[in-house]
C-alpha positions, 0 to 999 in steps of 0.5 A: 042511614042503614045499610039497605037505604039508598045512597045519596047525592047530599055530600057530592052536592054539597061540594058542588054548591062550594065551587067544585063544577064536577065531583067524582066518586072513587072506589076500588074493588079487587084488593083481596084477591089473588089473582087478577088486576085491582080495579078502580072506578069514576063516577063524575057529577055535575050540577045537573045530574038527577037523583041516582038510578032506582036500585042503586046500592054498594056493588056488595049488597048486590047480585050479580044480575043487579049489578048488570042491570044498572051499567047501562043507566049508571054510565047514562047518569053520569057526567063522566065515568071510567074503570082503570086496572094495574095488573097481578104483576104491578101488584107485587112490583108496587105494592096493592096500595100503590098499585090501587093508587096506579089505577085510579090515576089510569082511570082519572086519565080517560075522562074528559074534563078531569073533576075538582073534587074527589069523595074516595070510600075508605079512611086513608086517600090512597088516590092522592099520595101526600107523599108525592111518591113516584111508581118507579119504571111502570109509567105512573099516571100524573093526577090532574093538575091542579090535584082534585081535592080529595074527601074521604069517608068510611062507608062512603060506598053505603051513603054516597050515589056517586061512590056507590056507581064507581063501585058497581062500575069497578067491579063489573068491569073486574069481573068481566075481565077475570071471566076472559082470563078463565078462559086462558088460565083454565082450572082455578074458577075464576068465573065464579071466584073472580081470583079471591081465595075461595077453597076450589082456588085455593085447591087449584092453587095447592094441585098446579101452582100459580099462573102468570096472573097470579100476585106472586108476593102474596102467600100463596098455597102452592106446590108447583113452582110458579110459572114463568110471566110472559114478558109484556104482560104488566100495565092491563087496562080494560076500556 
């Protein structure tokens, strides 16, 4: 399949015929930025659920614009759908990869009936965390019990619908949230660079230091000594 063809329900519907009565798509957005939440997306199907919305593809290979036109019928299509976040701070407490896997588990919790299966983009299930590892004082979220089975697939953004809304849900939701906190942390462009490291954020960065929604374990390119975290300012979630 070439990265301009629409995403298919073909694996998502492949594991329903195996028994699973509800399969859900994960994928996150924000793990490269600098600022700001990681934000997971959930997109659920069922044995009903039609083919995808027209227009539908990786939130990447879409405009902004697009991306807003499809919320509406993306959240009308679904079976079940949820964003979770873990903040800038949870970012460094954890690490991004616990962090991601901290709001996927927040978001799994907002559903209403939680699915059996899960087809998460990537190579590696962050979400399931074989291990069996705590996130030590920041109220990890416990996975549905019994766990989803989880099915990953590189790409799986480009080939599967269900993948593809989360990613377009994830990232609509993040960006709405760092054009809020523009408004609060003024000077670094958020609006437009959504926290990721574009040069007029880097050079805000470098004039006036980090804010308090910056991930301070990161190398960030900073002159100003960092700005004290307000106490209580972890844990941002966004219905």
């Amino acid at each position: 399949m070439s990265p301009a063809a629409a995403p298919t329900l073909r694996l998502e519907r492949s594991l329903l015929r195996g028994g699973h009565a509800l399969v859900a798509g994960v994928d996150e957005v924000g793990r490269g930025a600098l600022a700001g939440p990681v934000s997971v997306g959930v997109l659920c199907v069922d044995a009903g659920t039609p083919t995808a919305p027209a227009g539908l593809r990786d939130s990447k290979l879409l405009t902004p614009a697009a991306r807003e036109q499809l919320v509406g019928p993306l959240r009308r299509w679904a079976a079940g759908w949820a964003v979770g976040h873990a903040g800038p701070d949870e970012v460094d407490a954890l690490g991004v990869t616990a962090a991601l896997r901290l709001a996927g588990r927040r978001a799994l919790a907002q559903l209403l009936v939680a699915p059996s299966a899960v087809v998460l983009d990537g190579a590696h299930d962050w979400l399931g965390d074989p291990r069996g590892a705590a996130l030590p004082g920041l109220g990890e979220e416990p996975l549905p019990s019994p766990a989803p089975a989880v099915t990953t697939r590189v790409k799986a953004d480009l080939t599967c619908a269900a993948v593809a809304g989360a990613s377009v849900l994830a990232k609509t939701a993040r960006d709405a949230l760092m054009e809020r906190l523009d408004a609060e942390h003024p000077g670094y462009g958020w609006a437009a660079n959504k926290g990721y490291g574009a040069p007029g954020h880097l050079a805000a960065l470098a004039e006036r230091g980090p804010s308090a929604q910056h991930r301070r374990s990161w190398r960030l390119p900073a002159a100003a000594a960092p700005a004290p975290r307000p106490p209580g300012a972890g844990g941002m979630m966004v219905p």
